[in-house]
Legacy VTK file of the C-alpha trace (Angstrom):
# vtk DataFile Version 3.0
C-alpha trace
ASCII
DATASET POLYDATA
POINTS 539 float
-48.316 -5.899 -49.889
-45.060 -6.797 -47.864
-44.251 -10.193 -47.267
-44.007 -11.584 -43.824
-41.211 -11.362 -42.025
-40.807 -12.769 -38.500
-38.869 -10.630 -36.012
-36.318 -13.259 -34.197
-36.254 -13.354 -30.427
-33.447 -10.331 -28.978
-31.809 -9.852 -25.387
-31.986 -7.040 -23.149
-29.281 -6.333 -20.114
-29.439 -9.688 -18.165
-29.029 -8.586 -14.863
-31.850 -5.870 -15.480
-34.506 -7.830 -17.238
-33.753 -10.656 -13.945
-36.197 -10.408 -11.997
-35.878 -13.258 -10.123
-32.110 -12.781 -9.744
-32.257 -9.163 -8.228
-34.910 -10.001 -5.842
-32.778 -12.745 -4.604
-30.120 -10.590 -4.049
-31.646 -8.144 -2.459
-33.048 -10.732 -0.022
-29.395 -12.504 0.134
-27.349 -9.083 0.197
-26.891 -6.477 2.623
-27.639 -3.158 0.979
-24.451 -1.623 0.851
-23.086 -4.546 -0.239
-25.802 -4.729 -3.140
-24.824 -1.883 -4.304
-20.993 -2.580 -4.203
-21.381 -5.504 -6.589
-24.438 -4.874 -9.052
-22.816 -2.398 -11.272
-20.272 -5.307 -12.393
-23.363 -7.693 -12.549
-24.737 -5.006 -14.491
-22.237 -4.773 -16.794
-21.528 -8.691 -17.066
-25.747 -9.130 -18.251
-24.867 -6.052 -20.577
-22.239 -8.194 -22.565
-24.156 -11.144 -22.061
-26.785 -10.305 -23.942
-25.427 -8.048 -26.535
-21.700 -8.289 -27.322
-21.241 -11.945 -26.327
-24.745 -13.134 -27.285
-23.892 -11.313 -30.481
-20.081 -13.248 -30.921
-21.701 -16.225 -29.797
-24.374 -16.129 -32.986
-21.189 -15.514 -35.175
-19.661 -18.354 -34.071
-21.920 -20.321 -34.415
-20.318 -23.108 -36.810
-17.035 -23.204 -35.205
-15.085 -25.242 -32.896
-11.717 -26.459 -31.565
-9.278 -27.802 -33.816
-6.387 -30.328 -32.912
-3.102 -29.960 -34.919
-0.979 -32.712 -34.420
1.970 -32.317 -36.462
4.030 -29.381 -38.048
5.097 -28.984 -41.931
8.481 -30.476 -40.948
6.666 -33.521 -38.883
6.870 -32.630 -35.626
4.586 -33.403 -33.080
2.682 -30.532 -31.951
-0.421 -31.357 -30.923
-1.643 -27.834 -31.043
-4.974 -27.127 -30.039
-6.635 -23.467 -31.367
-10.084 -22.517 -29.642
-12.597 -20.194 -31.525
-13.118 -16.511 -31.212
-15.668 -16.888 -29.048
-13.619 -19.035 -26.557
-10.768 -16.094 -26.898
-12.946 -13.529 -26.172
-14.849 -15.380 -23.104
-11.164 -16.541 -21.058
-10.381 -12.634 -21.261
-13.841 -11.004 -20.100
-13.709 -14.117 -17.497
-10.060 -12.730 -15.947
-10.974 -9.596 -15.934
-14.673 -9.639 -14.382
-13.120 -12.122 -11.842
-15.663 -14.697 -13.018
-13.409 -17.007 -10.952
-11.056 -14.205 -8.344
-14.385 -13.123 -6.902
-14.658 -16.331 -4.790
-11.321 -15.791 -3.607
-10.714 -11.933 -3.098
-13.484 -12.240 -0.242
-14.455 -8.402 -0.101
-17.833 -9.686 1.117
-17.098 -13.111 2.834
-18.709 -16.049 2.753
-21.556 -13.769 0.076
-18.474 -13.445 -2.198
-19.394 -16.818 -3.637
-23.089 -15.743 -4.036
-21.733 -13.276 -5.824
-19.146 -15.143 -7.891
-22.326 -17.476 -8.901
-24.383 -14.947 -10.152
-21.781 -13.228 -12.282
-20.748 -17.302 -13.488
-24.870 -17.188 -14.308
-25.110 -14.269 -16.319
-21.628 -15.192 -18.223
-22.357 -18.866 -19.237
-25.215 -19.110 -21.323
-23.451 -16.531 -23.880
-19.755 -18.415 -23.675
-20.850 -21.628 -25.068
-20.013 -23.536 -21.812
-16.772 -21.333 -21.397
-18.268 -22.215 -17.291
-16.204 -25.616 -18.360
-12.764 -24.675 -17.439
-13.488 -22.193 -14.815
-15.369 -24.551 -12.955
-12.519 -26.933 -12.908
-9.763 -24.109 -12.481
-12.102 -23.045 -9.603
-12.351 -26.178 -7.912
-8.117 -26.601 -8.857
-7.463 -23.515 -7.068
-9.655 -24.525 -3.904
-7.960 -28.372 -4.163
-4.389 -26.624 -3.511
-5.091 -24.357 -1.289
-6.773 -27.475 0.755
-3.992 -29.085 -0.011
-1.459 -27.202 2.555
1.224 -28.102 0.069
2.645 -24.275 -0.358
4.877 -25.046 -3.596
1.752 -25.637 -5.432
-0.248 -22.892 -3.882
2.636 -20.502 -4.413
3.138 -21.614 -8.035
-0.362 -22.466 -9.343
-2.899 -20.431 -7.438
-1.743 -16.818 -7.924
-2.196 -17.546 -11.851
-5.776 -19.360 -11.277
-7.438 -16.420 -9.462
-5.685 -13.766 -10.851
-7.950 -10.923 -12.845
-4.892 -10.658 -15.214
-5.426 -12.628 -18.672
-2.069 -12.580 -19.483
-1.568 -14.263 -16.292
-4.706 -16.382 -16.033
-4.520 -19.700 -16.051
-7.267 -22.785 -16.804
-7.097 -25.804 -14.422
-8.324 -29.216 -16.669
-9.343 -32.153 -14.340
-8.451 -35.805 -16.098
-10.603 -38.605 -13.870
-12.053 -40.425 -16.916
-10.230 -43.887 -18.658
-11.345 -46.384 -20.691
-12.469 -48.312 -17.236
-15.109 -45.596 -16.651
-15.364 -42.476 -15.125
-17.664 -43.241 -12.342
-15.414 -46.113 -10.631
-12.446 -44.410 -10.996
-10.807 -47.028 -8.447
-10.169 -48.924 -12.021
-7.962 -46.518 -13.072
-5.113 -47.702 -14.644
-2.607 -44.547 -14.850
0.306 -45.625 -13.269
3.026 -42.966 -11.092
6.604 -43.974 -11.234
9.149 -41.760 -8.859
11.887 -39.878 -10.225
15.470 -40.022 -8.617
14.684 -37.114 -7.065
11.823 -38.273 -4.848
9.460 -34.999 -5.811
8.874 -35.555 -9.303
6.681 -38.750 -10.587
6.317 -39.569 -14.495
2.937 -40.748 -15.476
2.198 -43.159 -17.976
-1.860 -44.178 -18.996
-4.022 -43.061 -21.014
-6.835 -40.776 -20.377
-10.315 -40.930 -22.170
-12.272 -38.392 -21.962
-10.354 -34.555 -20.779
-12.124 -32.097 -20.839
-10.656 -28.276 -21.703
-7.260 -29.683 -23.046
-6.172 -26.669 -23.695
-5.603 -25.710 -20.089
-2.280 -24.737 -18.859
-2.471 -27.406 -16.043
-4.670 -29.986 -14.429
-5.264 -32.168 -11.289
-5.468 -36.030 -11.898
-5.501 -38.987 -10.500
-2.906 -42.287 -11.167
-1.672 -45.260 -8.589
1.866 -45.249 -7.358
3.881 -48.195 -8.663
3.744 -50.831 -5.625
0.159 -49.202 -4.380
-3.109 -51.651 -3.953
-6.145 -51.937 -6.591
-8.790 -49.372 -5.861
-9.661 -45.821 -4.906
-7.336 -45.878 -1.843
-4.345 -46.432 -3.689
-4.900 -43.878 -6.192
-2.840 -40.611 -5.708
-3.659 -37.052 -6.848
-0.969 -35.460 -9.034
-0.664 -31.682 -10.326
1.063 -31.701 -13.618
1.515 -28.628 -16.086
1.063 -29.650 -20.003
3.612 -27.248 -22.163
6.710 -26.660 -21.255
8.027 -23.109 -21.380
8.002 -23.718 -25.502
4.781 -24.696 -25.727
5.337 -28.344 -26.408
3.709 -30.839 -24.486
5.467 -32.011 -21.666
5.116 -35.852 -22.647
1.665 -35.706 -23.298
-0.048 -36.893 -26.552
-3.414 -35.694 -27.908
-5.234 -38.947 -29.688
-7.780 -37.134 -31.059
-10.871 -34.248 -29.952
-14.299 -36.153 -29.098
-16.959 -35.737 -31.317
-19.771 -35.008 -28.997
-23.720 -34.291 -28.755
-23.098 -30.820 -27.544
-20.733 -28.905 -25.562
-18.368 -28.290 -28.539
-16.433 -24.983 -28.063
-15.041 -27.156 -25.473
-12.139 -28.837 -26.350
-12.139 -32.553 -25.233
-9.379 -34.735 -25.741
-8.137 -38.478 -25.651
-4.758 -38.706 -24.020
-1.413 -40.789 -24.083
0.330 -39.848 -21.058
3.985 -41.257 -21.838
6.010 -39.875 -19.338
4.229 -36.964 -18.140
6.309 -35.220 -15.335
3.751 -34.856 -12.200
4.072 -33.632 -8.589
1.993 -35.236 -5.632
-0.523 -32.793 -4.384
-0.764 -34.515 -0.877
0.317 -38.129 0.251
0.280 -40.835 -1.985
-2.991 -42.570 -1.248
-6.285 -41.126 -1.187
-6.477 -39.427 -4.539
-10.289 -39.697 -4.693
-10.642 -38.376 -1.515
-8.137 -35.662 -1.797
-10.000 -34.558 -5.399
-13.548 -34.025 -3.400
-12.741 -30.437 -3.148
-12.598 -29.752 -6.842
-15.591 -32.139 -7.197
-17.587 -30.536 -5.229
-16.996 -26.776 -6.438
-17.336 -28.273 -10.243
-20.899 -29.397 -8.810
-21.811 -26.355 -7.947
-20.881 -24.565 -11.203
-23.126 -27.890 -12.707
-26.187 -26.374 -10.995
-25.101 -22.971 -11.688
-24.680 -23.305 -15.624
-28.139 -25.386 -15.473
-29.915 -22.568 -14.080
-28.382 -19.606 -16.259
-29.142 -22.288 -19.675
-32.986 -22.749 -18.571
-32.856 -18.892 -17.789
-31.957 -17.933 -21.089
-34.324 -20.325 -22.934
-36.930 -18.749 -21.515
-35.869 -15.194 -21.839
-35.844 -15.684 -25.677
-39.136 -18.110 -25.755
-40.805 -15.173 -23.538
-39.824 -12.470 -26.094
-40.313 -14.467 -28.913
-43.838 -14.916 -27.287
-44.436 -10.709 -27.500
-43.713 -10.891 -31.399
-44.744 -14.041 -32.981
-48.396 -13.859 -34.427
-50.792 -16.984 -34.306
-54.519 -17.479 -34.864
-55.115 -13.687 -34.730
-53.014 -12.439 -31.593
-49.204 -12.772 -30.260
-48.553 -16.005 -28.451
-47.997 -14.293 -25.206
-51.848 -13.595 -25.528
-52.673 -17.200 -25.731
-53.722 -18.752 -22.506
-51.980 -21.692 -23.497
-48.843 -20.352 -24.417
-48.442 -18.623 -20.757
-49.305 -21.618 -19.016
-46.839 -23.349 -20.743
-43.913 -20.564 -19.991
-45.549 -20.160 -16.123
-44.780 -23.795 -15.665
-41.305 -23.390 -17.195
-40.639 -20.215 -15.366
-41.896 -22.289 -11.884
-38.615 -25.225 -12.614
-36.545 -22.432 -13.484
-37.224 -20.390 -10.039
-36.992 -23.690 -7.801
-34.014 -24.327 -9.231
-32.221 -20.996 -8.927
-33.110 -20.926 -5.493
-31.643 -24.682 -4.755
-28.608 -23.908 -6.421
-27.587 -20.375 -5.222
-28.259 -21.860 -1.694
-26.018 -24.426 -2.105
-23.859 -21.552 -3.372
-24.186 -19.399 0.200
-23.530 -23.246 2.040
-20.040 -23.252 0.045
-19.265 -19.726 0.658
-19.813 -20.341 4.541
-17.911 -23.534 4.307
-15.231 -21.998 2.972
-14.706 -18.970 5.442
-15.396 -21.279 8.645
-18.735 -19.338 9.260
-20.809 -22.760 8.564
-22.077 -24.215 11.283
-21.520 -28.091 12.025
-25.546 -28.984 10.852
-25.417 -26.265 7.827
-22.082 -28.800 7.010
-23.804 -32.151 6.793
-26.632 -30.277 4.809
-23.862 -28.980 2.161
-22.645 -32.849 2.161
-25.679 -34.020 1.337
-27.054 -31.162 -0.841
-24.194 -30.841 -2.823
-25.191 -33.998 -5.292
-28.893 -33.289 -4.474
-28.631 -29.898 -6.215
-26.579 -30.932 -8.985
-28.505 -34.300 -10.469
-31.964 -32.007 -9.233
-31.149 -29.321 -11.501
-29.275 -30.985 -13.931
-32.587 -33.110 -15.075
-34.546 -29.575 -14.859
-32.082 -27.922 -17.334
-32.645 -30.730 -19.923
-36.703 -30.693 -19.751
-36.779 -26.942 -19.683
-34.379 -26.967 -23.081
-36.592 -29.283 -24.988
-39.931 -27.242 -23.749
-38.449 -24.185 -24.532
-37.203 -25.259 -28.431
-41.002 -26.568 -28.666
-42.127 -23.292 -28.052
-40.729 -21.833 -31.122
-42.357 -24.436 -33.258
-40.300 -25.069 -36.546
-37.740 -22.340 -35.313
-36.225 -24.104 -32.481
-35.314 -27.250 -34.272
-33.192 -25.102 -36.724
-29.748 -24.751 -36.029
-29.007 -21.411 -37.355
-31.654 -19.476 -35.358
-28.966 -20.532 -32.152
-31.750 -22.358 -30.264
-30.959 -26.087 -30.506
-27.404 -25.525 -28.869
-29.832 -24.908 -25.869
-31.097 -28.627 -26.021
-27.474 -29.829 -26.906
-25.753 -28.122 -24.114
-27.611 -28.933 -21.460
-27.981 -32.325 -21.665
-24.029 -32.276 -20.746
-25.344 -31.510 -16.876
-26.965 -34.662 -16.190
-23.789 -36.285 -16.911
-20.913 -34.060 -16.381
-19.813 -34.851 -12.642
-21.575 -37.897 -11.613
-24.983 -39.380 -13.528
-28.027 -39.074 -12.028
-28.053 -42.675 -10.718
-24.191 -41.978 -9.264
-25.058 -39.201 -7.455
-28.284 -40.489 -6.129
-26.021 -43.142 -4.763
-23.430 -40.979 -3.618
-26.204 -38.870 -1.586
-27.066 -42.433 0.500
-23.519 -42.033 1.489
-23.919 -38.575 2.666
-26.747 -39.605 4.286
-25.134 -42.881 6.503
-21.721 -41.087 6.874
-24.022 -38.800 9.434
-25.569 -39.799 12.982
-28.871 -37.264 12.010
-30.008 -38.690 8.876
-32.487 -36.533 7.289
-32.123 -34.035 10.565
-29.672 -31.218 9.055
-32.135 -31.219 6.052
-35.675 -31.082 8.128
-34.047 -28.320 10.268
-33.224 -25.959 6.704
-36.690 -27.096 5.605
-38.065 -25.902 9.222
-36.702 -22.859 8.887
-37.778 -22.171 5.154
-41.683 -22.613 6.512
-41.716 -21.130 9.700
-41.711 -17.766 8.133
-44.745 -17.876 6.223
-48.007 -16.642 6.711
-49.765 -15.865 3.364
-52.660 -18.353 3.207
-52.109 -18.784 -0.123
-48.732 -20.910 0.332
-50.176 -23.055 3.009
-51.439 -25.769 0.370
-47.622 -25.802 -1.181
-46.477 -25.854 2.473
-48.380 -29.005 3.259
-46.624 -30.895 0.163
-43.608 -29.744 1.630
-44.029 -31.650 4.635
-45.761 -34.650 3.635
-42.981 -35.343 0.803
-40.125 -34.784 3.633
-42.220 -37.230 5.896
-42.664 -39.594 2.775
-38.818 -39.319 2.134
-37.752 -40.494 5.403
-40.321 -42.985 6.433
-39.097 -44.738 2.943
-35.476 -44.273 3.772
-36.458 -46.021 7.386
-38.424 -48.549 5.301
-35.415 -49.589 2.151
-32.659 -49.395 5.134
-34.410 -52.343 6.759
-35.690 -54.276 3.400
-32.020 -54.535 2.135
-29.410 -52.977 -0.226
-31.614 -53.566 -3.360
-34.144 -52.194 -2.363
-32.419 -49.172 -0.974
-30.404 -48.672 -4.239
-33.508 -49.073 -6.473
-35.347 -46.607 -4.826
-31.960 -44.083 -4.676
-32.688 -42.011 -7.650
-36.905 -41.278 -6.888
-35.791 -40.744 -3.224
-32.832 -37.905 -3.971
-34.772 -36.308 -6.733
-38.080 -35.890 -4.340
-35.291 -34.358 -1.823
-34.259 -31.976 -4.370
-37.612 -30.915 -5.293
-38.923 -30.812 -1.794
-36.079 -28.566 -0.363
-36.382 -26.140 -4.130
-40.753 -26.347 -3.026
-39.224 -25.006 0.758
-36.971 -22.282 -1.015
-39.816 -21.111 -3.450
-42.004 -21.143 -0.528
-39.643 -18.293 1.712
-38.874 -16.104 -0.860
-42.415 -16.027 -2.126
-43.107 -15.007 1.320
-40.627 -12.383 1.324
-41.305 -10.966 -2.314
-45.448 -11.310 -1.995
-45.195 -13.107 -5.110
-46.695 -16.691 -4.806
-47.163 -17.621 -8.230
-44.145 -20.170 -9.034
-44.408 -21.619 -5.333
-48.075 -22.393 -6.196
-47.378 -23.379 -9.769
-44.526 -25.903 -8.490
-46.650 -27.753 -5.828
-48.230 -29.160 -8.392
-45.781 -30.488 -10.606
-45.033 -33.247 -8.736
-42.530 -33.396 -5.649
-42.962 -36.504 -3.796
-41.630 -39.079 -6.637
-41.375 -41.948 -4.035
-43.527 -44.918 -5.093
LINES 1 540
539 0 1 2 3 4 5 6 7 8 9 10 11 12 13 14 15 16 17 18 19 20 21 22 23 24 25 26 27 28 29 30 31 32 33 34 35 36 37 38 39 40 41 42 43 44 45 46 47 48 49 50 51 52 53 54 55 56 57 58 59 60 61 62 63 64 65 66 67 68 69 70 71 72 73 74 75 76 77 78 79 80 81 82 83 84 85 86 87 88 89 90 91 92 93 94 95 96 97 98 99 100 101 102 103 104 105 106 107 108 109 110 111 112 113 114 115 116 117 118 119 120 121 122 123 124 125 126 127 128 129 130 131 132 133 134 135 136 137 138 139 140 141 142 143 144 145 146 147 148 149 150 151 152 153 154 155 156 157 158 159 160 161 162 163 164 165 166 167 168 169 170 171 172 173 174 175 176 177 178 179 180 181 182 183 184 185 186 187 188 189 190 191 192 193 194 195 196 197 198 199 200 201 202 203 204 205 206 207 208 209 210 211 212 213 214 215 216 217 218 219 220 221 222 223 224 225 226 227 228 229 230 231 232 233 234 235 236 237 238 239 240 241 242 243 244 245 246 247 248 249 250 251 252 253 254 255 256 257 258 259 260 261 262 263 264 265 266 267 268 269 270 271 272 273 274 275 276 277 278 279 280 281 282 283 284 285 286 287 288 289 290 291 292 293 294 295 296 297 298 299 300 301 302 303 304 305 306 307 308 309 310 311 312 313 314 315 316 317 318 319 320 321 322 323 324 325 326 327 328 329 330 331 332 333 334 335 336 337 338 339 340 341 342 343 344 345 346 347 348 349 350 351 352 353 354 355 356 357 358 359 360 361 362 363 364 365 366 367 368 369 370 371 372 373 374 375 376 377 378 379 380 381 382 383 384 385 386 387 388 389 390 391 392 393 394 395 396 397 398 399 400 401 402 403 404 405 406 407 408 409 410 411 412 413 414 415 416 417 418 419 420 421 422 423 424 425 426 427 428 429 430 431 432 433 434 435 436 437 438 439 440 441 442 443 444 445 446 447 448 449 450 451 452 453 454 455 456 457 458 459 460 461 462 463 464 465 466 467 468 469 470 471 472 473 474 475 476 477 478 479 480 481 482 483 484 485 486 487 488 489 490 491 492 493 494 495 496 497 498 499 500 501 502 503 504 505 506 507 508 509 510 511 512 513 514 515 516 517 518 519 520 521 522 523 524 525 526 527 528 529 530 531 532 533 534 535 536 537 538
């Protein structure tokens, strides 16, 4: 008699075996337009899940390495990525992982489809989405900027399609103070003879993709006030045309939960030459752009993570044998994977509409409500999904029993890596804050949000989403008789109440998403599904 031998979970094409993605897109896309992009999406869920799924299994058990010194004691501070890493920044030039947003063939759509080729990439690169997201978010900083030296020198090489040319963009926010109140920072700019060029002297905790070939960051001008407003933001580049670093010491890599292909470094900046990327105030405010795009690429990478957990749990489900029939049999088993497919589709829908808001945004098509909504979305989407991605991960390793708590089968990474999102670009609790900001910096309030919600329900008319439509509305109504309600009862009460209030936004508006394109597809199940997972989280 053989001996038992389980068959591991495989991938297909990832763009192919997508259903939910290729409906979208074919709701979201024109069809001649369709057609123009899906044969490099095609290609892109090819590699992702065989030839870079397949790299990524290899390389498993490596990670960045930090060289400091040389045989002959120099300083070096060399950092050497893995082959995974190496292989990911060249299919990432070429595919125009990051140029897509910026070529504009299809306007505003060409970030839709920028995201979706980001979402088939990133869940086979080991959070290779790291540095494009910032040298995405670099690249739309400069050219916000208006300052054409920078544009002209940085820009060509951070959209280019290239890889001998392509450049990373690092963004270094984070000191020993924290990262959240950056208005502690204690970097400090001192001007040059020259009146351009500023050397920068702090030290930076927690840098993310050091081995970038530049970054945006943020220090205070000798002479300028405590806080945010007297921060500046600076461009610097970190070799020098030998490959030494331009004043710039790496302490040490961090030693984190997950995310480890990616390179994160301490830093000594003694020195560092830097140019002012606008005036010299305002550096938080002037760093919003590249904020806001690395938000998007937050919600993004949380949706392609939970996406591929449950491709491999689902086929894992067709081959593993229990109690006398495959797990995808059990009822049990597939209402545990319908309920994880349900997060998964309300949150793909929340973040690739924040993803059309941004592409409008940035080709002046958005109108001035659509605006306010992006303002406001923006950090709904990203702490929304970001909490998703971390409860789908830990269902999904529990579905392969014993399996998914073993490292070599690949699955734990899963768990590891997406508990990054939740963190990565403003907490939970900061960005439930940050949305009451959003929120009072406007004269309509919920308005710009109960308008997109409006329009999400007016479409439908199968009877069988008019129970998920009602939670719809009575969790919007909830939401802003509360916000009425904590605005009068006092700061506290408004602040303790942030987090339930911008997570039952999030929900509510993914609930109005699932809703439409169930309409439009005829396929109610995840609308129905999500309804009843709770929405309203509002005491």
């Amino acid at each position: 008699m053989t001996p038992f031998q389980q068959a591991p979970p495989t991938l297909g094409n990832q763009y192919d075996d997508d259903r939910v993605l290729r409906s979208y897109l074919a709701q979201v896309l024109p069809g001649d337009m369709l057609k123009e992009v899906e044969e490099s999406l095609r290609e892109m869920g090819r590699l992702a899940g065989a030839d870079l799924y397949e790299l990524q299994l290899e390389d498993r058990l490596n990670e960045p390495t930090l060289t400091q010194w040389d045989a002959w004691g120099n300083r070096i501070d060399k950092i050497e990525v893995t082959p995974l890493w190496r292989l990911a920044e060249r299919i990432a030039a070429e595919h125009g992982v990051v140029a897509t947003a910026y070529e504009q063939k299809h306007g505003s759509l060409s970030r839709v489809h920028q995201c979706a080729l980001a979402y088939l990439f990133t869940p086979s690169t080991d959070i290779y989405s790291c540095p494009l997201a910032m040298t995405d978010g670099a690249a739309r900083t400069l050219l916000n900027s208006g300052n054409q030296m920078l544009i002209d020198r940085a820009v060509p090489h951070l959209i280019t399609r290239d890889p001998k040319e392509f450049w990373t963009a690092g963004q270094w926010m984070t000191e020993l103070t924290g990262g959240s109140d950056v208005g502690l920072s204690e970097t400090i700019a001192k001007p040059e003879p020259d009146g351009k060029t500023f050397r920068l002297y702090g030290r930076k905790w927690f840098t993310s993709a050091i081995a970038s070939q530049i970054a945006l960051t943020l220090a205070r001008p000798e002479g300028n006030p405590p806080g945010g407003r007297g921060l500046a933001l600076f461009y610097l580049e970190t070799r020098d045309e030998h490959g030494r670093p331009r004043n710039i010491q790496i302490n040490r890599l961090k030693d984190k939960l997950g995310t480890r292909k990616v390179p994160t470094a301490e830093l000594t900046l003694d020195g560092t030459p830097a140019q002012l990327v606008k005036e010299s105030t305002d550096g938080v405010r002037n760093i919003s752009p590249l904020l806001n795009v690395t938000r998007l690429w937050n919600g993004i990478s949380a949706v392609s993570l939970m996406r591929r957990g449950l491709a491999l749990a689902s086929d894992f489900a067709q081959k593993r044998v229990a109690f006398g029939a495959p797990l995808s049999e059990k009822p049990l088993h597939r209402d545990t994977l319908a309920t994880l497919q349900a997060e998964t589709e309300a949150a793909f829908h929340l973040a690739f509409y924040v993803a059309e808001l941004t592409g409008q945004s940035e080709t002046s098509e958005i109108l001035e409500n659509d605006a306010r909504l992006l303002r406001v979305l923006t950090p709904v989407m990203k702490l929304t999904t970001g909490k998703q991605s971390v409860m789908v991960a830990s269902e999904v390793l529990e579905t392969f029993g014993g399996a998914g708590y073993v490292e070599d089968t690949g699955l734990p990474v899963l768990l590891r890596d997406s508990q990054v999102l939740p963190i990565w670009e403003g907490t939970t609790n900061v960005l439930a804050l940050d949305t009451l900001r959003a929120l009072r910096g406007s004269d309509n309030g919920l308005s710009p949000l109960e308008s997109a919600i409006t329009r999400c329900l007016e479409i439908v008319q199968d009877e069988r989403l008019a129970d998920a439509a009602r939670v719809v509305r009575s969790a919007l109504d909830h939401a802003a008789s509360w916000l009425v309600y904590a605005e009068q009862a006092g700061p506290e009460v408004l602040e303790a109440g942030a987090r339930r209030f911008a997570l039952t936004l999030g929900r509510t508006m993914e609930l109005a998403l699932l809703i439409k394109y169930a309409q439009l597809s005829h396929d109610c199940a995840a609308a129905r599904r999500f309804a009843s997972s709770g929405i309203d989280l509002i005491f």
